[in-house]
LUMDREN-12646 format. One record per residue (C-alpha): residue number from 1; residue in one letter; x, y, z. Coordinates in nm, 3 decimals. Layout:
- NUM / A / X / Y / Z;
...
END
This chain:
- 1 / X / 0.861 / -1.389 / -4.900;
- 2 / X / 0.562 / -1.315 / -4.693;
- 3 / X / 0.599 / -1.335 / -4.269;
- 4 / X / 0.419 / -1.378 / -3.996;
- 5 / X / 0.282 / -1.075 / -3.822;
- 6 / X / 0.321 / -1.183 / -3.410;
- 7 / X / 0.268 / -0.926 / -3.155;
- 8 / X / 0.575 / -0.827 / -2.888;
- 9 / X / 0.467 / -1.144 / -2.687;
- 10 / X / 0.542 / -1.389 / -2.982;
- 11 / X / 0.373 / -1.706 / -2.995;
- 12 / X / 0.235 / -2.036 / -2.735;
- 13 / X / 0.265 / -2.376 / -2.849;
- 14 / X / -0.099 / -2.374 / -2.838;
- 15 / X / -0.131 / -2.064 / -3.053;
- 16 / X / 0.116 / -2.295 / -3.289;
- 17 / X / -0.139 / -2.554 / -3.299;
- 18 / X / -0.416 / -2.354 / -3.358;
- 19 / X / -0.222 / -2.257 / -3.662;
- 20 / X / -0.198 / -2.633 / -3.811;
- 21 / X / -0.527 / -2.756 / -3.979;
- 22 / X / -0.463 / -3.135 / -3.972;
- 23 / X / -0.425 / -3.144 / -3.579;
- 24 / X / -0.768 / -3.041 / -3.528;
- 25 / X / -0.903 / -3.418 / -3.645;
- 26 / X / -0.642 / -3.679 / -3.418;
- 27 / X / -0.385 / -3.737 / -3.156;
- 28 / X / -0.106 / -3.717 / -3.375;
- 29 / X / 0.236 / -3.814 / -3.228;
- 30 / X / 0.446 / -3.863 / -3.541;
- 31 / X / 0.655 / -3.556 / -3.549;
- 32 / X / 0.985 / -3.760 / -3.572;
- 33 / X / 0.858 / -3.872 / -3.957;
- 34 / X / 0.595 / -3.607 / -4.088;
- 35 / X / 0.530 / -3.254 / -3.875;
- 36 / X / 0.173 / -3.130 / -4.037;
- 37 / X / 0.225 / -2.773 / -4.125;
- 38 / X / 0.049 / -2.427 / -4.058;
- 39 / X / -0.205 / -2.284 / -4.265;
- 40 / X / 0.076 / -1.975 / -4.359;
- 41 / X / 0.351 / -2.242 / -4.396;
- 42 / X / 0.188 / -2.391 / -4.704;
- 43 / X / 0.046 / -2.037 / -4.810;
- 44 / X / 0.374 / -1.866 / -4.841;
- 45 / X / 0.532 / -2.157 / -5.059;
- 46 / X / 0.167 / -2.085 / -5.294;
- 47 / X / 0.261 / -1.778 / -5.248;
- 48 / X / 0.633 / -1.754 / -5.367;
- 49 / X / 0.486 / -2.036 / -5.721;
- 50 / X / 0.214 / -1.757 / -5.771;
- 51 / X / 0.433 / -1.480 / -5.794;
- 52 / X / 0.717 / -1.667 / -6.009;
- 53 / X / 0.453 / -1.764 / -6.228;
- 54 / X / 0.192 / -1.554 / -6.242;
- 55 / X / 0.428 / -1.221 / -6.222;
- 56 / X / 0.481 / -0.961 / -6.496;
- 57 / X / 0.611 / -1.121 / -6.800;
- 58 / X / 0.899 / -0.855 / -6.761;
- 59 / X / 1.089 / -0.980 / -6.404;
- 60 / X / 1.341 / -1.189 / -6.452;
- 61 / X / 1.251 / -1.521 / -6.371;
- 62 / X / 1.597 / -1.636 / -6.257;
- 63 / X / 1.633 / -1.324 / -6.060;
- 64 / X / 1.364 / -1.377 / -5.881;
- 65 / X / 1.453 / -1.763 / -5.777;
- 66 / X / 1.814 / -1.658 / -5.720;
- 67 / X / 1.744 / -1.346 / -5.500;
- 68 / X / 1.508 / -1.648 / -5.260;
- 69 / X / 1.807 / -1.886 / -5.267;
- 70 / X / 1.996 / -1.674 / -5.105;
- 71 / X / 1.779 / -1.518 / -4.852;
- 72 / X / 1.641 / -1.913 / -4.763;
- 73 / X / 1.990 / -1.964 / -4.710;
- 74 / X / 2.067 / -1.702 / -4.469;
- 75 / X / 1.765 / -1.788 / -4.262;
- 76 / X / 1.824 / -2.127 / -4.211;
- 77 / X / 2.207 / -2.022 / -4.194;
- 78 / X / 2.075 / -1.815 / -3.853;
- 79 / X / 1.871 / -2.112 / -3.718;
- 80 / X / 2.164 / -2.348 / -3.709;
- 81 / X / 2.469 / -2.138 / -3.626;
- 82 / X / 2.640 / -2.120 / -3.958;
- 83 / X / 2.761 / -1.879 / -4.190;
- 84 / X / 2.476 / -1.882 / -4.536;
- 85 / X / 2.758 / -1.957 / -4.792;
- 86 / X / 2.759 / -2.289 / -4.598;
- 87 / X / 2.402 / -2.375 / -4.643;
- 88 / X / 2.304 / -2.548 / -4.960;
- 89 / X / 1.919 / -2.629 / -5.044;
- 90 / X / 1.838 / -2.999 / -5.097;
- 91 / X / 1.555 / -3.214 / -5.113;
- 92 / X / 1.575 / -3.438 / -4.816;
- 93 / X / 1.819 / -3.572 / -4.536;
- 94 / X / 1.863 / -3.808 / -4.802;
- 95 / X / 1.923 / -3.591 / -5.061;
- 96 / X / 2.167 / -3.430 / -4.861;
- 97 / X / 2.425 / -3.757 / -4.721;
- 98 / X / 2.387 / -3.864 / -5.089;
- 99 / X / 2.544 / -3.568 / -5.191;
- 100 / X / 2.839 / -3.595 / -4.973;
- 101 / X / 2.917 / -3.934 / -5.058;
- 102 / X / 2.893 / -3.880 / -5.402;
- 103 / X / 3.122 / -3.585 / -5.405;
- 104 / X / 3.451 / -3.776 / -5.233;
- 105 / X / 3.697 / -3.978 / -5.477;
- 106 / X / 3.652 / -4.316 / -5.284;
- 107 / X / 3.926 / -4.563 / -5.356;
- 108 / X / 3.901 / -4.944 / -5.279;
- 109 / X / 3.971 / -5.016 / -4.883;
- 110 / X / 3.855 / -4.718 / -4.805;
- 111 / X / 3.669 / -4.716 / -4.461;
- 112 / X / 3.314 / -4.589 / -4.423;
- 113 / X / 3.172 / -4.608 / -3.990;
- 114 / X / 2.821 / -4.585 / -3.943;
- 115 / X / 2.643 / -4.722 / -3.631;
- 116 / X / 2.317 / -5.001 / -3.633;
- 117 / X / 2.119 / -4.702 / -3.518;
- 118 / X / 2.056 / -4.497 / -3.865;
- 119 / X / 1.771 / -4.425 / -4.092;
- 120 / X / 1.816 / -4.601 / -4.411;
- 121 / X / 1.919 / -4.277 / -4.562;
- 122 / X / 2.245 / -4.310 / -4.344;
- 123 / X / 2.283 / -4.682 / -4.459;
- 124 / X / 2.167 / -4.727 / -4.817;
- 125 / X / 2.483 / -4.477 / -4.971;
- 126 / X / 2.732 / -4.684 / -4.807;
- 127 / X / 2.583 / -5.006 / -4.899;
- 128 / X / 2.602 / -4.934 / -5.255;
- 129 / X / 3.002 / -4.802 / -5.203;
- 130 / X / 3.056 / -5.120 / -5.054;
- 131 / X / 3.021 / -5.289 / -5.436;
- 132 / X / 3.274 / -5.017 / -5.502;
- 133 / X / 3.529 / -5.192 / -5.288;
- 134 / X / 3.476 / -4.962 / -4.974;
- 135 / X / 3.460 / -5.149 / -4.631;
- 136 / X / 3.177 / -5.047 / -4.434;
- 137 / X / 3.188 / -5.094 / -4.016;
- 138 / X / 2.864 / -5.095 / -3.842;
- 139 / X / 2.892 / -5.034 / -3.471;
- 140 / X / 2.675 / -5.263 / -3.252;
- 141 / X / 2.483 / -5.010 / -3.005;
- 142 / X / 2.265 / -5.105 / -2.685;
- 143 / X / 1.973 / -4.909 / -2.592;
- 144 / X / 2.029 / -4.621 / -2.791;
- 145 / X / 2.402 / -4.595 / -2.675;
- 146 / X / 2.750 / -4.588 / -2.843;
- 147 / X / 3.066 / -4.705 / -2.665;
- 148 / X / 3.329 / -4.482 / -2.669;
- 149 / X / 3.632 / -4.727 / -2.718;
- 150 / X / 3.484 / -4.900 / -2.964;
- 151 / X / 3.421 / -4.629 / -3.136;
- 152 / X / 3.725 / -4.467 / -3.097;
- 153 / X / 3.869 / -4.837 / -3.251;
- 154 / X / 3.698 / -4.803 / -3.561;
- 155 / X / 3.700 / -4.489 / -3.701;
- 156 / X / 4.108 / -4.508 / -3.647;
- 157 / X / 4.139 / -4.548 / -3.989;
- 158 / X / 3.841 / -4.443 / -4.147;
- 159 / X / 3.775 / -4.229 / -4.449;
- 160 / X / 3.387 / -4.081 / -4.320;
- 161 / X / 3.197 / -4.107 / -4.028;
- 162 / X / 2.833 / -4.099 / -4.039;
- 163 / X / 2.607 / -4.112 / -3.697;
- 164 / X / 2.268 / -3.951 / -3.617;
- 165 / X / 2.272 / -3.627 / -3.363;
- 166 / X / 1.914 / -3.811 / -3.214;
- 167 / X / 1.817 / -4.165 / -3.288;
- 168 / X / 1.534 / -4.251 / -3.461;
- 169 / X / 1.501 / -4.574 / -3.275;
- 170 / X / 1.539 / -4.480 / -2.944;
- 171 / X / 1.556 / -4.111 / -2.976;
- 172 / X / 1.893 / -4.094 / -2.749;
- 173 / X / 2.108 / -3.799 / -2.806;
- 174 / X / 2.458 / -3.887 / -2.902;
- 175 / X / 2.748 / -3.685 / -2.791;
- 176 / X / 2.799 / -3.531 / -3.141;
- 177 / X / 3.105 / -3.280 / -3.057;
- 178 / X / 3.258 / -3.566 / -2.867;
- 179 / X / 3.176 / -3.800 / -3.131;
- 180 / X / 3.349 / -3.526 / -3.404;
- 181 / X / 3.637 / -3.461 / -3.239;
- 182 / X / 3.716 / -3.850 / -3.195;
- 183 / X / 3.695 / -3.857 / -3.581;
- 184 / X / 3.822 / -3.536 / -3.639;
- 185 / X / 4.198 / -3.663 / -3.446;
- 186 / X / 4.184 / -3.983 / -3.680;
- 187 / X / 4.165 / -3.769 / -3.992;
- 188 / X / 3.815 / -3.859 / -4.091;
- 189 / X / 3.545 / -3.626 / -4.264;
- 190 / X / 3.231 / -3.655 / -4.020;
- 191 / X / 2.870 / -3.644 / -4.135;
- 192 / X / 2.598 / -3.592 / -3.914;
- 193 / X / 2.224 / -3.705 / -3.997;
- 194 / X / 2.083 / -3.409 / -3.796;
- 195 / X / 1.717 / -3.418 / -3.932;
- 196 / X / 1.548 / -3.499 / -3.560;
- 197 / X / 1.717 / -3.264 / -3.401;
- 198 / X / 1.588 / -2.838 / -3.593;
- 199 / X / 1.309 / -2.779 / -3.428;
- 200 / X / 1.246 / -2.920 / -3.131;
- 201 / X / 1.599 / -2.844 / -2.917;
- 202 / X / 1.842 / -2.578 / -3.018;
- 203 / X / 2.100 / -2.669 / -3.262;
- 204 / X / 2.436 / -2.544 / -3.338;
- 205 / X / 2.695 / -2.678 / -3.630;
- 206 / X / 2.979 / -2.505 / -3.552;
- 207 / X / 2.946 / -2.585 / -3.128;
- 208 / X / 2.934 / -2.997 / -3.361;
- 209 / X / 3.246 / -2.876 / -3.567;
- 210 / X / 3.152 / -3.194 / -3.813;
- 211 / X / 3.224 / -3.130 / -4.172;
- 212 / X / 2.895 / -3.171 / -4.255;
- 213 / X / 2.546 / -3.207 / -4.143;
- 214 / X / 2.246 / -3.283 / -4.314;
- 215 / X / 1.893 / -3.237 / -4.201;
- 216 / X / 1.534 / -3.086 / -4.337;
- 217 / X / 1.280 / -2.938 / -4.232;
- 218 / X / 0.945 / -3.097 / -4.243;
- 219 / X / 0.955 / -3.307 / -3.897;
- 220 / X / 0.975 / -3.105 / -3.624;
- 221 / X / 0.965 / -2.750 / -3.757;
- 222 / X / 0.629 / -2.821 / -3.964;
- 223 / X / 0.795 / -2.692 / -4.290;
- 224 / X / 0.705 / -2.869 / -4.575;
- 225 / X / 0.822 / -3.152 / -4.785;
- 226 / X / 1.101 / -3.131 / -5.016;
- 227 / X / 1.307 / -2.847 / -4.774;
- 228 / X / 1.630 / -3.027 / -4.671;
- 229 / X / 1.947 / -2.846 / -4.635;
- 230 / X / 2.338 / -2.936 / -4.585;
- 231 / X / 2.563 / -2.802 / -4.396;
- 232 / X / 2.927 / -2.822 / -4.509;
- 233 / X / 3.207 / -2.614 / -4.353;
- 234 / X / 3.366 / -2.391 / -4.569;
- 235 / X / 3.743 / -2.540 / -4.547;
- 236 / X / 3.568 / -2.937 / -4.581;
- 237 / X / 3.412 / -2.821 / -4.854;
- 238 / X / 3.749 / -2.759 / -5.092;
- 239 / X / 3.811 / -3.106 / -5.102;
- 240 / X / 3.455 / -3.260 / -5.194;
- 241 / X / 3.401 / -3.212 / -5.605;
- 242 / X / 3.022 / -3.334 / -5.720;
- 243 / X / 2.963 / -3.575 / -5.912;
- 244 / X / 2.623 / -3.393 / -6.011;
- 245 / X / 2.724 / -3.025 / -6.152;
- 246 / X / 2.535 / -2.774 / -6.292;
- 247 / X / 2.528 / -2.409 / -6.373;
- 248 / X / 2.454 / -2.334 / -5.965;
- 249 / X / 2.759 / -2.541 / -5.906;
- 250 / X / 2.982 / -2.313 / -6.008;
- 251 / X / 3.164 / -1.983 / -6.071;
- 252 / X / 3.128 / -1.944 / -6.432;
- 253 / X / 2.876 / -2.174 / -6.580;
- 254 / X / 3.015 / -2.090 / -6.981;
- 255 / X / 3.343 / -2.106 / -6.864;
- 256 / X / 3.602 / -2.356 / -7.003;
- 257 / X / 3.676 / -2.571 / -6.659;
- 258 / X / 3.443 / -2.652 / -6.391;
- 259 / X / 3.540 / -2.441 / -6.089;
- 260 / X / 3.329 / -2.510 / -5.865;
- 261 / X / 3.159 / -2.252 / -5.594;
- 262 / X / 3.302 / -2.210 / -5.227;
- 263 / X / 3.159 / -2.374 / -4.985;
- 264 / X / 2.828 / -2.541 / -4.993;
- 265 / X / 2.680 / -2.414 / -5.289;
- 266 / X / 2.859 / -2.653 / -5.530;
- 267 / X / 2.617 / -2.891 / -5.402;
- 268 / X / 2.338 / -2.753 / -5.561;
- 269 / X / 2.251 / -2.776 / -5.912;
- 270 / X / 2.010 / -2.638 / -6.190;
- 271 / X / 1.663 / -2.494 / -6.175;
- 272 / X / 1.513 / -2.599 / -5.911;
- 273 / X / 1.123 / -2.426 / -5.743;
- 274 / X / 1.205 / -2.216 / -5.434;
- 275 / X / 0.869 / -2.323 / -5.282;
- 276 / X / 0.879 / -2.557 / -5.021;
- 277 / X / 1.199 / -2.397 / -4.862;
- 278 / X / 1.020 / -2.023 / -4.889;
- 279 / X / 0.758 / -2.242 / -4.671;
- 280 / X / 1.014 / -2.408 / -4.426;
- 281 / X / 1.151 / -1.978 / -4.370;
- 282 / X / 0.734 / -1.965 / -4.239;
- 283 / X / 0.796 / -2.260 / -4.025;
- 284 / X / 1.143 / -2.129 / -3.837;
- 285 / X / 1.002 / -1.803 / -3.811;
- 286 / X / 0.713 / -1.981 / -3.572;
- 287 / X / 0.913 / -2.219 / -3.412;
- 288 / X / 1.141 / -1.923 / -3.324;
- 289 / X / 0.871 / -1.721 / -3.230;
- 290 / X / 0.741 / -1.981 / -2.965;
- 291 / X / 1.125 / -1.953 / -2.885;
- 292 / X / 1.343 / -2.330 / -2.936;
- 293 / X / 1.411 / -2.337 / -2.539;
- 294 / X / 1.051 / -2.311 / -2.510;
- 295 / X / 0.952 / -2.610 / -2.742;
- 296 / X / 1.248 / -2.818 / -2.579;
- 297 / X / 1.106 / -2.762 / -2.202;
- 298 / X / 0.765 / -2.820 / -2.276;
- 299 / X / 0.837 / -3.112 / -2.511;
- 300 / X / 1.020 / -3.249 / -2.171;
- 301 / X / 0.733 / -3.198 / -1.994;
- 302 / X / 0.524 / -3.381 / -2.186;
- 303 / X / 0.717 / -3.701 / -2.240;
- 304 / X / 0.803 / -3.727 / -1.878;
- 305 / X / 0.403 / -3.725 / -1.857;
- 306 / X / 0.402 / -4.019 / -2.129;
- 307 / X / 0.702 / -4.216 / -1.950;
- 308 / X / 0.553 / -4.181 / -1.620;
- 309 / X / 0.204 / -4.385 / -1.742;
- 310 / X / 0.458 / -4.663 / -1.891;
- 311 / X / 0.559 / -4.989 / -1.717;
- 312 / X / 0.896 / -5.040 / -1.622;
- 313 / X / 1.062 / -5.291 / -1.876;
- 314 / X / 0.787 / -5.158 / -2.168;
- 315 / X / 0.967 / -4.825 / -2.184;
- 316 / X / 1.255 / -4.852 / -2.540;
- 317 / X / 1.413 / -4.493 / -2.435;
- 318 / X / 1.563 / -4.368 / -2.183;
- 319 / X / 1.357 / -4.278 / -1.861;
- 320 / X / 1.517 / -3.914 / -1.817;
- 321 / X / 1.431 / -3.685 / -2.100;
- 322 / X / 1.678 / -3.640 / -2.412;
- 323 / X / 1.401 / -3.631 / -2.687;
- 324 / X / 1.061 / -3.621 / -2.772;
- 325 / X / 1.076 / -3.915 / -2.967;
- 326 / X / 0.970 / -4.235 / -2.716;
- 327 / X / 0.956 / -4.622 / -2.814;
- 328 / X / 0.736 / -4.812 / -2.656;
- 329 / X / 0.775 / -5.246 / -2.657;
- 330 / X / 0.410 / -5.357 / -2.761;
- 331 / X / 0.360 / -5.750 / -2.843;
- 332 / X / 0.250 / -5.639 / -3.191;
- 333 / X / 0.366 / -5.293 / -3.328;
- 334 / X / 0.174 / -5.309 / -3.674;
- 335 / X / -0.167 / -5.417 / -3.521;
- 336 / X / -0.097 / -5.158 / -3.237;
- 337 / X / -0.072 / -4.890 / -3.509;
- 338 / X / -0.388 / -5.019 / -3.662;
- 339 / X / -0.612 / -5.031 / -3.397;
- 340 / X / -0.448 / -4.679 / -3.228;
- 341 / X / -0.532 / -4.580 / -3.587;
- 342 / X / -0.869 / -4.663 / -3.592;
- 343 / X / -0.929 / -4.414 / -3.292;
- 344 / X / -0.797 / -4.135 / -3.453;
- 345 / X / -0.459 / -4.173 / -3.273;
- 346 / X / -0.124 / -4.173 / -3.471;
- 347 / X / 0.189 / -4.332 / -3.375;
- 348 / X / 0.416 / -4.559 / -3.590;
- 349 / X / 0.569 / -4.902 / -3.574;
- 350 / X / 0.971 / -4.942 / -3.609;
- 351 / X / 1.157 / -5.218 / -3.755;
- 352 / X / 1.379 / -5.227 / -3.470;
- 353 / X / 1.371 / -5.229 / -3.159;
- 354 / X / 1.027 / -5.416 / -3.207;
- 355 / X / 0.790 / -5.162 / -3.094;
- 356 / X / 0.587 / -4.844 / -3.125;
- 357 / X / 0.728 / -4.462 / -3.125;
- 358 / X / 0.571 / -4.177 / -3.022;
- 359 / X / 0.689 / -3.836 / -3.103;
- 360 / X / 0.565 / -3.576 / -2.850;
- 361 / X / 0.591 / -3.190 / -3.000;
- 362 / X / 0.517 / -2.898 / -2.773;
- 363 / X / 0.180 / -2.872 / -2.979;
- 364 / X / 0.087 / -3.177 / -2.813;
- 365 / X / -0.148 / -3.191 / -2.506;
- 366 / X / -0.161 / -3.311 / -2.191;
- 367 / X / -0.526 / -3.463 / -2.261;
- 368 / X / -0.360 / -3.622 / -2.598;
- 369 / X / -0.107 / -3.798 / -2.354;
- 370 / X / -0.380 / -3.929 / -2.108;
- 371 / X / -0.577 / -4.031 / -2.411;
- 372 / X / -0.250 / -4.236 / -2.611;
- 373 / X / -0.200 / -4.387 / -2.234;
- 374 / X / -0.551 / -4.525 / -2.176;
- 375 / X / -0.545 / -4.640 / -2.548;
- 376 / X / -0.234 / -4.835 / -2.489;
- 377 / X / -0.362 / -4.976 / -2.163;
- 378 / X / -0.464 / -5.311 / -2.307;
- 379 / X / -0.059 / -5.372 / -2.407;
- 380 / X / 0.052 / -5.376 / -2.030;
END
């Protein structure tokens, strides 16, 4: 894997920018769905299918993928506080709750929490348990914010707890070691949908201490598509068994049982291209050389800019910083979008709360602020 050469002063967030081709062309605040990436992001994951294909007929293909498993693994490992066997290399956020949920022996009554705050890909793989006879709670929220008690009431007897570190809606940041440790006293395995949350504040799974947590990498930390990961801690992980098993599953792939591997690896499966996750080590090498506390005090900065230019009652989040991910109530999101759009400035509509978001990065600018505010004037 190639990496980037920085001198001993590291990198700005406008250096960052500099680096990312599609940012030259439009105000883009959608960092919370898509984060464009560098030019040497999307190089080194050319870079890593060039050599695996294009190598001497005499390397060992499988070597070769194997040996970038495991040193992806330990990178990302670094980045979020855990140890690399607990790391295993998925597609998506997606990709990654699926695989939990498909990997515990669910029994009819079983309980399943989830707030009304999560992305569909913390809602759609309990909705199809539920025709499996599992009862699924969803935990009414107000503004971005989860009561304690009632919280506390219903994961009392539930099998799995699934909640998002930083909403998508509102972007409020929920307690999560609080939240854990709640679930963790009832007996239930707690899953964290983590994927706003690498990249733009520091993160740190074993200060959570949930069982697992899912995220990826191609929001906030620019990496590219396809470069989730999972999180599973090591003792959690003895009592999940895959549904989906393959020869990276387990300990002896000819063997006569399945045994599967320690830790997270059983998640992952058969041959899979190293690519876009030799890409997302690029991106976490530049968001950590711009430095995480950086990213998170500027991105502050900038949102309290955004906030400040938006009428009481039309700001969705919360006044005081917590993310860069702001809703804004508009009286019509989609044609908002559109005609924001049509001046080369990028937001996105939400199905609920009814409004627009805008996700502020450190590579944003103060005159890309100024510019989304007089845009939006019209609204107010």
């Amino acid at each position: 894997m190639r990496t980037i050469q920085l001198d001993a002063d590291g990198m700005t967030p406008r250096e960052l920018r500099a680096d990312v081709p599609a940012l030259s062309d439009a105000a883009y605040f959608n960092y919370g769905a898509h984060g464009p990436s560098p030019e040497y992001v999307v190089e080194a994951a050319a870079s890593f299918i060039e050599d695996h294909e294009f190598g001497s007929a005499t390397t060992d293909p499988y070597e070769h993928a194997f040996g970038t498993y495991d040193r992806v693994r330990e990178r990302i490992a670094a980045f979020v506080g855990a140890e690399p066997a607990e790391i295993a290399l998925t597609e998506s956020t997606t990709d990654g709750i699926n695989r939990v949920a498909d990997a515990i022996d669910w029994e009819p009554g079983d309980v399943v929490v989830r707030t009304d705050l999560e992305h569909p890909a913390g809602v759609l793989p309990w909705k199809r348990l539920e025709r499996e006879g599992v009862e699924v709670r969803v935990l009414e929220t107000e503004d971005g914010r989860l009561g304690r008690d009632e919280y506390a009431e219903a994961v009392a007897d539930a099998r799995l707890v699934c909640f998002s570190a930083i909403t998508w809606t509102h972007g409020t940041r929920l307690p999560v070691a609080d939240l854990v440790a709640v679930a963790n006293d009832a007996g239930a395995f707690t899953l964290v949908d983590a994927v706003q949350s690498p990249g733009q504040m520091p993160m740190d799974v074993t200060e959570w201490g949930a069982d697992a947590v899912a995220a990826a990498g191609h929001k906030w930390t620019l990496g590219p598509w396809g470069a989730g990961f999972l999180y599973v801690d090591r003792d959690a992980a003895e009592g999940l068994e895959p549904r989906a098993v393959g020869y990276r599953s387990v300990a002896d792939p000819t063997g006569g049982e399945i045994e599967f591997k320690p830790a997270a690896e059983r998640f992952e499966i058969g041959t899979t291209t190293a690519a876009a996750h030799v890409g997302l080590v690029e991106a976490l090498d530049a968001i950590e050389a711009v430095g995480v506390d950086a990213i998170q005090s500027r991105i502050a900065s900038l949102t309290d800019r955004l906030k400040a230019g938006v009428p009481e009652g039309r700001l969705l989040s919360p006044r005081e910083h917590e993310s860069g991910l702001v809703t804004v109530d508009v009286d019509d999101p989609e044609a908002t979008v559109e005609r924001l759009a049509a001046d080369d400035i990028v937001v996105r509509s939400l199905p609920h709360p009814d409004g627009i978001r805008v996700s502020v990065h450190a590579v944003s600018t103060e005159a890309e602020i100024d510019r989304l505010l007089d845009a939006l004037e019209p609204e107010w």
